[in-house]
C-alpha positions, 0 to 999 in steps of 0.5 A: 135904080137897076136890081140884079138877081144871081141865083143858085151860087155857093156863097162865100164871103168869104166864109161859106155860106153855101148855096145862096142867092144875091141881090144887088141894087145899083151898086150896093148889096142889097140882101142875101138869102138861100132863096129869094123871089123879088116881085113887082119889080123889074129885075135881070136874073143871072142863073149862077148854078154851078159857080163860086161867087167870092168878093171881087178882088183887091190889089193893094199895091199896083203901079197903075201909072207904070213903073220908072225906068231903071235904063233911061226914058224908054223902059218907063212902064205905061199906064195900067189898062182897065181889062188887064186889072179885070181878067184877073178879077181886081176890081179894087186897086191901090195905086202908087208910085215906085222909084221914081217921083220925078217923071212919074208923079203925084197928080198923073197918079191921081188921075189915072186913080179916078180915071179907073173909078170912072171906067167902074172899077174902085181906085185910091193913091198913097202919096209920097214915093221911095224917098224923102223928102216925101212928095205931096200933093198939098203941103203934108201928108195928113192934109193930102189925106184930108183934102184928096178923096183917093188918097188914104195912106203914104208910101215910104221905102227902106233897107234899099239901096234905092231909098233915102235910108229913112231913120226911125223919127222919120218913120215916126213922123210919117205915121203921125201924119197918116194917123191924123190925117186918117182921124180927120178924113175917117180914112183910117190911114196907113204908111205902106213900106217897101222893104229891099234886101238890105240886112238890116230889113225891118229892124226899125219897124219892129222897134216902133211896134215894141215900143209904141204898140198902138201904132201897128195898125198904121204900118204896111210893110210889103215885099215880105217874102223878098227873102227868107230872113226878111220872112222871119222878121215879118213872122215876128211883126206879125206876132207883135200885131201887124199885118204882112203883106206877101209881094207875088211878083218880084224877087222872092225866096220861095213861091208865096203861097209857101211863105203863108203855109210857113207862116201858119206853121209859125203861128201867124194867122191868115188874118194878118197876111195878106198878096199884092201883086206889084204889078205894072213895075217894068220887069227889065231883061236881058236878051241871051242873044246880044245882051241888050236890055228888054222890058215888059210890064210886071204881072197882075195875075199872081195873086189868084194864080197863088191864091189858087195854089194855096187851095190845090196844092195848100189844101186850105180852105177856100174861105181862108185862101181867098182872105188874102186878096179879099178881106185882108187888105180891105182891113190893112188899108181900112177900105169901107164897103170892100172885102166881103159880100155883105149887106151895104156892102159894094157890090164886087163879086167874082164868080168861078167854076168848080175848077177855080177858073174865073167866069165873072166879075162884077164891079160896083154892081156892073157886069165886067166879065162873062164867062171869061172875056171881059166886056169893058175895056179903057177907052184907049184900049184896042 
């Protein structure tokens, strides 16, 4: 078993610990401490003088397969490479489908799941997709989450004209089968909800939530900041319990790191917001010139990029900014072992310079990132 040892980093966990060193066994945390001097063993020793190092980033909500297409066969988005997730520090994605359940389906999202954990990084599937009858890879939903290692929740759409307009019962039902196929699998379980523009928003989220309070914590409604009315209704969700979950890509009312200071300013706290990039969708176009359709791959960045934005132009601290990336999702998709740089705890860090610039990564103990360029790539990549 390989130990690492990154010294002289300030420390945040994300809270700030300050100047601290880390010592990683394997894939693990292992111990933190201010000083630490291992030995009797072999040890490679990274000098971190001058670096951030945070926990490594989650991105809860990614088409790792590629989005469907919205103008026939050739604007279907391609699967997710391995170095675009890492350049922008991911090294913890939740995959899942997005209109279409027909060409992009459940099994090819289950492999690129694991094929992702075994080019290093860590990787789960929701199941189902915009629409009902929810799609499975067994017979329900609940035994998807039993029997399948990756996959911990289900996907649904609402308030969109591309949905199936799921009524409240049917709401109902999907948590009850997320609930208990996360009581059985320990997985916790979670039905994360894509919300359209539709007026009606998340109008039947918030009545399950009044009504059967207990069950909060199983709901994930996403695209929040997709308009400011839509915003409002999530401040309320908030208050009531939930945890929010701000799109960075996509269509948006104002730049997200806004919505989260408007948030604040409305009493939600940080610890019950979170970003997700929706990123690997097909971002469609049209060229100025003959009007033709164009595509190219929806970002991943956005995330940090706001993140980063909050801190510079929010003011707010980095142990409260990087929580939504971090921490936050970690607890809204119930990851064991992610989220913090904590004892036991897999050992995802990322590690940035004094301007915020991302230096490194390292994901499950393994240096993905130095200095900048990332050194593992997928094994189709060029």
């Amino acid at each position: 078993m390989s130990f690492k040892l990154i010294k002289n980093v300030h420390l945040y966990t994300p809270e700030d610990k300050g100047m601290q060193d880390i010592l990683i066994c394997g894939e693990k945390i292992a111990y933190m401490d201010t000083h630490i001097d291992l030995q009797g063993v072999p040890v490679d020793v990274i000098d971190g003088k001058g670096m951030n190092a945070l926990p490594g980033l989650i991105d809860q909500h990614v088409h790792i397969i590629g989005g469907g297409g919205q103008t026939g066969y050739f604007s279907l988005a391609p699967e997710v490479p391995l170095s675009r997730l890492l350049a922008c520090g991911t090294t913890t994605v939740v995959g899942l489908l997005g209109t279409d359940g027909f060409v992009k389906q459940l099994p090819a999202l289950y492999a690129k799941t694991k094929a992702l954990c075994m080019d290093g990084i860590s990787a789960y599937m929701l199941t189902g997709y915009y629409g009902l009858p929810t799609p499975t890879l067994t017979d329900s939903v609940a035994n998807d989450m039993i029997f399948i290692d990756k996959v911990i929740g289900c996907k649904i759409a609402m308030s969109d004209d591309r949905s199936s307009y799921p009524t409240k019962q049917e709401l109902m039902r999907i948590i009850q089968q997320v609930r208990l196929g996360g009581f059985t699998s320990a997985k916790g379980g979670v039905m994360h909800v894509h919300l359209g523009a539709l007026a009606e928003g998340i109008e039947l989220l918030l009545e399950i939530a009044r009504e059967y309070p207990t069950l909060i914590g199983y709901i994930s409604p996403t695209h929040m900041g997709r308009t400011h009315d839509l915003f409002l209704q999530a401040i309320e969700f908030a208050k009531l319990g939930g945890m929010i979950d701000i799109s960075t890509g996509g269509t948006k009312y104002c730049e997200p790191y806004k919505s989260v200071l408007e948030g604040i300013e409305a009493g939600v706290s940080i610890d019950q917001m979170t970003f997700s990039s929706d990123g690997n969708a097909g971002v469609r176009r049209k060229d100025p010139v003959t009007g033709a359709d164009t595509y190219k791959v929806a970002p991943l960045h956005l995330n940090l990029e706001q993140v980063i934005q909050l801190i510079k132009e929010g003011g707010m601290a980095p142990s409260d900014a990087f929580k939504l990336i971090t921490i936050n999702p970690a607890k809204n998709m119930k990851l064991k072992g992610k989220g913090e740089i904590k004892q036991g705890y897999d050992a995802d860090i990322t590690l940035f310079d004094d301007t915020w610039k991302l230096q490194g990564v390292y994901a499950r103990g393994k240096e993905m990132m130095h200095e900048g360029v990332v050194l593992h790539k997928g094994n189709f990549e060029l």
